[in-house]
N, C-alpha and C positions, 0 to 999 in steps of 0.2 A: 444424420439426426433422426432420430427415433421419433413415434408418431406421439408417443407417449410422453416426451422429453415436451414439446411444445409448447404446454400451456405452463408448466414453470416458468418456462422462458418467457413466454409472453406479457407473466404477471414484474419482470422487471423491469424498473425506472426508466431504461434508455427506449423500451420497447411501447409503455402506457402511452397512448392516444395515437398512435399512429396508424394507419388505416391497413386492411388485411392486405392490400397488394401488397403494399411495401412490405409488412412482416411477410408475407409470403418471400416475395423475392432478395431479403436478410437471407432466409432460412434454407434457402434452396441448395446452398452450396455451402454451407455452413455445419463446422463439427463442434460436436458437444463428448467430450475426451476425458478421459479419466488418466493422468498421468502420475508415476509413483515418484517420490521424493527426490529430487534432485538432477529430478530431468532439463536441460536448457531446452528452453522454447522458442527465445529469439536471440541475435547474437546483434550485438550494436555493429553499427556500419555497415550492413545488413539492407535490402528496400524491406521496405513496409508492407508487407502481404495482406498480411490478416490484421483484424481489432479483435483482442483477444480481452474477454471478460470472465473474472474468476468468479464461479458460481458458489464453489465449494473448496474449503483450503486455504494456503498462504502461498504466494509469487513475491523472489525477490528477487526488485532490478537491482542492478549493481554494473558499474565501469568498472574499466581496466585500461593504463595507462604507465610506460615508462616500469614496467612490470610491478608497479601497485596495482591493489583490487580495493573498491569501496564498496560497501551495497549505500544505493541510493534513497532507496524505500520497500518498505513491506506494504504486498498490498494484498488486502484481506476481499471478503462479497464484501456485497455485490459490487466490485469496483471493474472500470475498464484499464489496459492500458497496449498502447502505446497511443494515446487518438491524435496527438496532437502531428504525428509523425504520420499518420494513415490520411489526414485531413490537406496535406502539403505533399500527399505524395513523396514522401524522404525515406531516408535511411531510417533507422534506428539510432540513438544518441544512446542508448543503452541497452542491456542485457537482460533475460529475465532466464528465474529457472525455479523451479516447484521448489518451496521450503517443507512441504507434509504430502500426503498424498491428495492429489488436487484435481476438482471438474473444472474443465477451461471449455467456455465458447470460442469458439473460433471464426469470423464473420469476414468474408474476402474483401476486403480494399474499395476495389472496384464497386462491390455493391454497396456498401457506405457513403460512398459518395454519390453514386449516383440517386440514390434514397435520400441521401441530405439534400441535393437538388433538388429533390420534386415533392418533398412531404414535410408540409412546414412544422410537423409536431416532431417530428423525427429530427429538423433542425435545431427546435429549440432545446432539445434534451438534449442536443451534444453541444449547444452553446453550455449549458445547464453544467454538461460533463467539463468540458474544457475550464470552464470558469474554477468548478471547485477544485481542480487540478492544477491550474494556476498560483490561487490560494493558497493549496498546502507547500507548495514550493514557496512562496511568500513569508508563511510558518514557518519551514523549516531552515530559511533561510537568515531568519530574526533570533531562529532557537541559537543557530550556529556563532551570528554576530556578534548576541550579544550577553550571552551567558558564557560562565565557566565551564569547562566539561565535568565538574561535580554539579552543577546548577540544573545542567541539562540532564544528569542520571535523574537526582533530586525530583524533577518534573516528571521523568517521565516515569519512574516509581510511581509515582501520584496520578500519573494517567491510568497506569496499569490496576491499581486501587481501587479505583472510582470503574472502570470495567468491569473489573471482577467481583469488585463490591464485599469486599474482606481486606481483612490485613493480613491476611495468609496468601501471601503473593507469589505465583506459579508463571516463570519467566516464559511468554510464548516460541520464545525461538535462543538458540543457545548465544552464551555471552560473548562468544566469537561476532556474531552478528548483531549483537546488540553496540558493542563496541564500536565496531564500524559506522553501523547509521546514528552514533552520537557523533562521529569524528574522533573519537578516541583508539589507541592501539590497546588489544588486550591488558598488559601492564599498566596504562593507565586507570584501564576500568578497574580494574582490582584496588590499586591504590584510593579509587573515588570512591567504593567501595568503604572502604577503613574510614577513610574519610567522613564518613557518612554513620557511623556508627554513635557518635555521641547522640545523635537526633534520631537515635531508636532503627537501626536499619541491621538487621542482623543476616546474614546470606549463610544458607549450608546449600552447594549445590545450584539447583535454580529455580531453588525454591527462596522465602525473602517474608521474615515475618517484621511486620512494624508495631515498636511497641509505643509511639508517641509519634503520632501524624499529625499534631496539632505545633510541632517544636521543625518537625520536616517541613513543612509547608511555610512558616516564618523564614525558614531557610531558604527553600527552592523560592519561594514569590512567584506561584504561578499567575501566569496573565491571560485574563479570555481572550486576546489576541491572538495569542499565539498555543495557547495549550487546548482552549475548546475548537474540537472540531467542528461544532454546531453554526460557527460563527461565519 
């Protein structure tokens, strides 16, 4: 960790009010890494070393099983992950590996916990962590339930909207991997695609211009439940 690296760090969520011992001894053994696209970082069934928080960039976890591959989630900053595996001392339940070229914190195990023992603001920010991590699993477990896999592009079209803040929509990550963290197989997503065209959804590539987001959205029915992250 570079001397220069520290006060970014310092100024993120898991690290505000926590007192300098503890960020000191966080930082002490801890790497701040710049890795290029498509590198794995942790391998599921794997122990739990490090909490790794992506500063800069996209990490996608994803399983594998019975020689399928899913990705599980994309996770963008300031997010942590695997904590809930770091907090149990466990394996990994899943895989991660740079989706762009990406800065990862790197924070040893061992020191996390023993900082969550003895620094109550450093506990409550990883209750804080845990909880919203919990959450979107809860999201995206109601997206999967209870929508169509056209319902679910639908919404998340309309996430990507309201992000980007145009209807000139610029797909973050390629539709191999989109397709996957809807539950859909490529061929599906294509056909959801077509699907979706009467209600203004036009795709060249991964790019995605919408010409009636007001006929989309009667269709998707998004829900602040499960589509705002805020909630």
């Amino acid at each position: 960790m570079r001397p220069d690296d520290l006060p970014q760090i310092r100024e993120l969520n898991i690290f505000k009010g926590i007192s300098e011992e503890s960020f000191d001894e966080l930082m002490r053994a801890s790497f701040l890494q710049t890795f290029p696209a498509q590198m794995e970082l942790i391998e599921e069934g794997e122990p739990a070393d490090f909490l790794h928080v992506v500063v800069e960039g996209c990490v996608e976890l994803f399983a594998q099983s019975n020689g399928r591959e899913s990705t599980m989630a994309m996770v963008y900053p300031v997010s942590s992950f695997i904590l809930a595996a770091i907090m149990k001392d466990a394996v990994y339940l899943m895989s991660a590996r740079t989706n762009k070229k990406s800065r990862v914190l790197m924070i040893p195990a061992v020191s996390v916990r023993h900082v969550f023992d003895t620094d109550p603001a450093f506990s409550k920010a990883m209750v804080i962590e845990l909880s919203s991590c919990y959450r979107g699993v809860v999201k995206e477990h109601k997206n999967l339930k209870l929508r169509t896999s056209v319902e679910r592009l639908a919404n998340r079209i309309l996430r990507y909207r309201q992000k980007q803040q145009n209807d000139q929509i610029t797909l973050p990550y390629d539709k191999k991997i989109l397709a996957s963290n809807l539950g859909m197989t490529p061929e599906n997503l294509s056909r959801a695609f077509n699907t979706l065209k009467p209600y203004g959804v036009k795709v060249e590539g991964n790019k995605i211009t919408l010409s009636d987001v007001e006929q989309l959205a009667k269709f998707a029915k998004p829900s602040k439940l499960i589509d705002d992250q805020s909630v």
